[in-house]
C-alpha positions as CSV (number, residue, x, y, z in Angstrom):
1,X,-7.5,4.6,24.2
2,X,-6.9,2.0,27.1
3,X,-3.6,-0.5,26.8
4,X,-5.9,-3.3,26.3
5,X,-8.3,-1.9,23.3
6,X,-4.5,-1.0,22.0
7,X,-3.4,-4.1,22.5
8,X,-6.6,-5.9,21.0
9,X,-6.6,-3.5,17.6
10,X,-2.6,-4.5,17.5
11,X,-3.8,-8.5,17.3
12,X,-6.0,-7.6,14.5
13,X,-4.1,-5.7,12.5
14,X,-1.3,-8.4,13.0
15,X,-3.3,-10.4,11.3
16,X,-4.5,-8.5,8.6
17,X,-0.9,-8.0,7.7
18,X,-0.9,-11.6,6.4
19,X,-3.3,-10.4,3.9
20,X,-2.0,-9.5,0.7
21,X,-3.6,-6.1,1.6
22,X,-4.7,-4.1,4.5
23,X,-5.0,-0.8,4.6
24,X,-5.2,-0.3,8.3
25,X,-8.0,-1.4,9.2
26,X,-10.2,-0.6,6.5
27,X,-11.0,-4.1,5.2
28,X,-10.2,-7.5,5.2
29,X,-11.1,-7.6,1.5
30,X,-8.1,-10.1,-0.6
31,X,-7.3,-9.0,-3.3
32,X,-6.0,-9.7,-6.2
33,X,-1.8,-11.2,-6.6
34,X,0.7,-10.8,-9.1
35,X,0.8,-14.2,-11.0
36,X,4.6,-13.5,-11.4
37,X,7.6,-13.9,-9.2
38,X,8.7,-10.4,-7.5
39,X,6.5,-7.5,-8.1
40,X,5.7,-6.8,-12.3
41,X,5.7,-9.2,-14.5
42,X,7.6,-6.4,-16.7
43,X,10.3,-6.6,-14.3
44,X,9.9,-2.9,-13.5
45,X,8.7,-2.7,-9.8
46,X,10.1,-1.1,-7.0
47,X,9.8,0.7,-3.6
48,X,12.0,3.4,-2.2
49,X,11.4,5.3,1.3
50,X,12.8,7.4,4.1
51,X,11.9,6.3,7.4
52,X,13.5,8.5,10.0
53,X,12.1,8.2,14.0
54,X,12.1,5.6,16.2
55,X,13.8,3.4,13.6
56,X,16.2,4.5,11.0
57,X,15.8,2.7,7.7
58,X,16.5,3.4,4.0
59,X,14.8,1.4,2.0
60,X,15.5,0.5,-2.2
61,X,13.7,-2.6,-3.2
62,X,14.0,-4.1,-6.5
63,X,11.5,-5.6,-8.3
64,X,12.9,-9.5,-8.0
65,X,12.8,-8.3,-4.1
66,X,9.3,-7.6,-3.6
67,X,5.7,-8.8,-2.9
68,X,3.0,-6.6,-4.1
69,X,-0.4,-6.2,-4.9
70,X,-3.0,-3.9,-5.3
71,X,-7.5,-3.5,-5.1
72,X,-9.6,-0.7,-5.0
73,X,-10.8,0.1,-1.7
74,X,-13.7,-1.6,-0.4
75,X,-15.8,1.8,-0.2
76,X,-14.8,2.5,-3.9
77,X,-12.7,5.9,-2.8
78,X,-9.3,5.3,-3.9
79,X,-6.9,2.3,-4.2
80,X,-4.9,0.7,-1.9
81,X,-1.3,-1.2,-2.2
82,X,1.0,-3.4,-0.5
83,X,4.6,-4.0,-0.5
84,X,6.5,-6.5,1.0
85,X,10.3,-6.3,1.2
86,X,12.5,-9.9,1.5
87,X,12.0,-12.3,4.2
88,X,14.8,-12.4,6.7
89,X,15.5,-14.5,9.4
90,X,12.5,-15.4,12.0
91,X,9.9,-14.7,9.5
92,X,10.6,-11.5,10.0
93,X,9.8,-8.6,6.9
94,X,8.4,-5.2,6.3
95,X,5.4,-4.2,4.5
96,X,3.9,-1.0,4.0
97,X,0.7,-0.4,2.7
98,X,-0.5,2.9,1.1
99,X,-4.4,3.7,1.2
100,X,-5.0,6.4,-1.8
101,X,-7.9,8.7,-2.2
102,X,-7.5,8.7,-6.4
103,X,-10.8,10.1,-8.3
104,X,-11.2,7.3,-11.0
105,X,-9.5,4.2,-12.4
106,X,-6.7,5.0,-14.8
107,X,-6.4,8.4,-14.5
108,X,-3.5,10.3,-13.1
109,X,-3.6,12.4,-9.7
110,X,-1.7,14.9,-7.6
111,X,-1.9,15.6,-3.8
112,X,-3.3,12.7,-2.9
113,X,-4.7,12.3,0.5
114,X,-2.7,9.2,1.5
115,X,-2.8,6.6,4.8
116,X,0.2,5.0,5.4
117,X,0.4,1.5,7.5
118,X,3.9,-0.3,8.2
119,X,4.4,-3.2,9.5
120,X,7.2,-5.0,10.8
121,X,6.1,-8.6,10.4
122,X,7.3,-11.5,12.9
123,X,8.1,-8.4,15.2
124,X,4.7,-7.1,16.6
125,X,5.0,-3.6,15.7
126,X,3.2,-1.5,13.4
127,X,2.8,1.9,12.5
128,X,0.0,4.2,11.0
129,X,-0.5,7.7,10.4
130,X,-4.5,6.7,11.2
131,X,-5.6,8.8,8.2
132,X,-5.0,10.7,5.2
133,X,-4.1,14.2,6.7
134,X,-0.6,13.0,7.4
135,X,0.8,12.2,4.0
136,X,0.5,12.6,0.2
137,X,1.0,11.6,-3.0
138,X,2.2,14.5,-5.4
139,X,2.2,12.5,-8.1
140,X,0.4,9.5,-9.8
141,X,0.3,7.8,-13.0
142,X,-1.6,4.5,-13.6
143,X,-0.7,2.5,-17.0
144,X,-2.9,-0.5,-18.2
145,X,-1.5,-3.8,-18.4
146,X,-2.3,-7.0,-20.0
147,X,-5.5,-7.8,-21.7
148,X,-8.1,-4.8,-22.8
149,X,-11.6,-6.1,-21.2
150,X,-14.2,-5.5,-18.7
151,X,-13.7,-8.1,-16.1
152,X,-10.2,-7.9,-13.6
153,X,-8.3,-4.6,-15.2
154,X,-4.7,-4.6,-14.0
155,X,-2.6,-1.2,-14.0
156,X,1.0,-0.2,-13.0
157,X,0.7,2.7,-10.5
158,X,3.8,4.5,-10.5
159,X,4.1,7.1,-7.8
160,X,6.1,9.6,-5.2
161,X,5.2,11.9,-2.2
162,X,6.2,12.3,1.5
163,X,4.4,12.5,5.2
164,X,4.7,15.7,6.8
165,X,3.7,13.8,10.1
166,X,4.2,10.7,11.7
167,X,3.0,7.1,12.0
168,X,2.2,6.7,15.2
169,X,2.8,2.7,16.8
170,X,-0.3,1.0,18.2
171,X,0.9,-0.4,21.3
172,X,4.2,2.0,22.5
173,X,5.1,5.6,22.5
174,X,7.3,5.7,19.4
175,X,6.9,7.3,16.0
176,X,8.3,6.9,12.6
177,X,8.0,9.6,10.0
178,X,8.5,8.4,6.0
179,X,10.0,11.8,4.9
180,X,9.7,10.8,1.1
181,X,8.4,7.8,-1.1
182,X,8.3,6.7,-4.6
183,X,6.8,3.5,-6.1
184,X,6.0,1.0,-8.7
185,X,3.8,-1.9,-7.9
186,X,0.2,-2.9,-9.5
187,X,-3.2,-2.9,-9.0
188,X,-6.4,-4.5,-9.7
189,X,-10.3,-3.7,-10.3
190,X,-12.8,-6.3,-10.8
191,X,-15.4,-3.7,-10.1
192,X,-17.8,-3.4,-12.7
193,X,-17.3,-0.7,-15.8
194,X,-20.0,2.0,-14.9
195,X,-21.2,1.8,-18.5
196,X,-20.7,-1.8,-20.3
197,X,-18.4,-1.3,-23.2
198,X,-16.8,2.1,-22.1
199,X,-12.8,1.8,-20.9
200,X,-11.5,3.9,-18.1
201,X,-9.6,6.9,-19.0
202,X,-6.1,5.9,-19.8
């Protein structure tokens, strides 16, 4: 692709990232925010990654330290969610956003096709694998929260995996790769129940 389409997809993606969510550039879609300050209301959220490349970061986020939130996917394949680690200085803060090809809400998974965005917000750089061939989750678990009910259905996701490849960034000739993952944040449907009455499997 030419510098300037590069540079053009960079300025949207940019800002995307001030979305709660965006998974690449799948959708502009909001969704729907934790209520509560930090991640979980519970108090049990978190976010811990490798990121080994072009910049070397370890990264353990507490609850109390991150943003998150969570939506299915516009298509309906999968769920998608967003962590932000703690604002520094400059406005500047990393998010990474995790796009998840899961087979139905509620029910666990493993290998998961996964896309992987991060962004370094306040910085102009981003990073994405640019589909799900590069990473995976090996293990998913989604447990209901709050209210029983057919309208917004909220569930802690609570996952690990790793990339086998790298993120690529959008506008330079640098690569990260996110060796491993593992995560607690939260998401939300508001999709209706395909048969009124009927919970998703738990």
């Amino acid at each position: 692709m030419r510098a300037s389409a590069w540079g053009k997809s960079l300025v949207v993606l940019l800002c995307l990232a001030a979305a709660p969510l965006a998974d690449s550039a799948e959708s502009t879609r909001p969704a729907t925010a934790t209520a509560a300050p930090g991640c979980l209301a519970s108090g049990n959220g978190f976010l811990r990654a490798r990121i080994r490349g072009a910049l070397n970061l370890d990264i353990d986020w507490k609850n109390t330290e991150l943003e998150c939130a969570g939506s299915e996917r516009p298509d309906g394949h999968g769920i998608r969610l967003s962590f932000a680690g703690p604002m520094r200085s400059g406005g500047r803060r990393l998010r990474m956003v995790f796009g998840i090809a899961t087979t139905a809400e509620g029910a666990p998974g493993r290998a998961l096709p996964t896309n992987l965005t991060i962004i370094f917000e306040g910085e102009q750089r981003l990073y994405s694998t640019r589909g799900e061939d590069k990473c995976t989750i090996d293990d998913l678990r989604e447990e209901r929260v709050g209210a029983l009910g057919p309208a917004v259905r909220s569930y802690r996701v609570i996952a690990r995996g790793f990339c086998t490849l790298p993120a690529a960034a959008l506008d330079r000739d640098e690569h990260i790769l996110v060796t491993r993952f593992d995560f607690a944040g939260r998401v939300d449907f508001d999709n209706p129940l395909p048969h009124p009455g009927v919970e998703p499997s738990q």
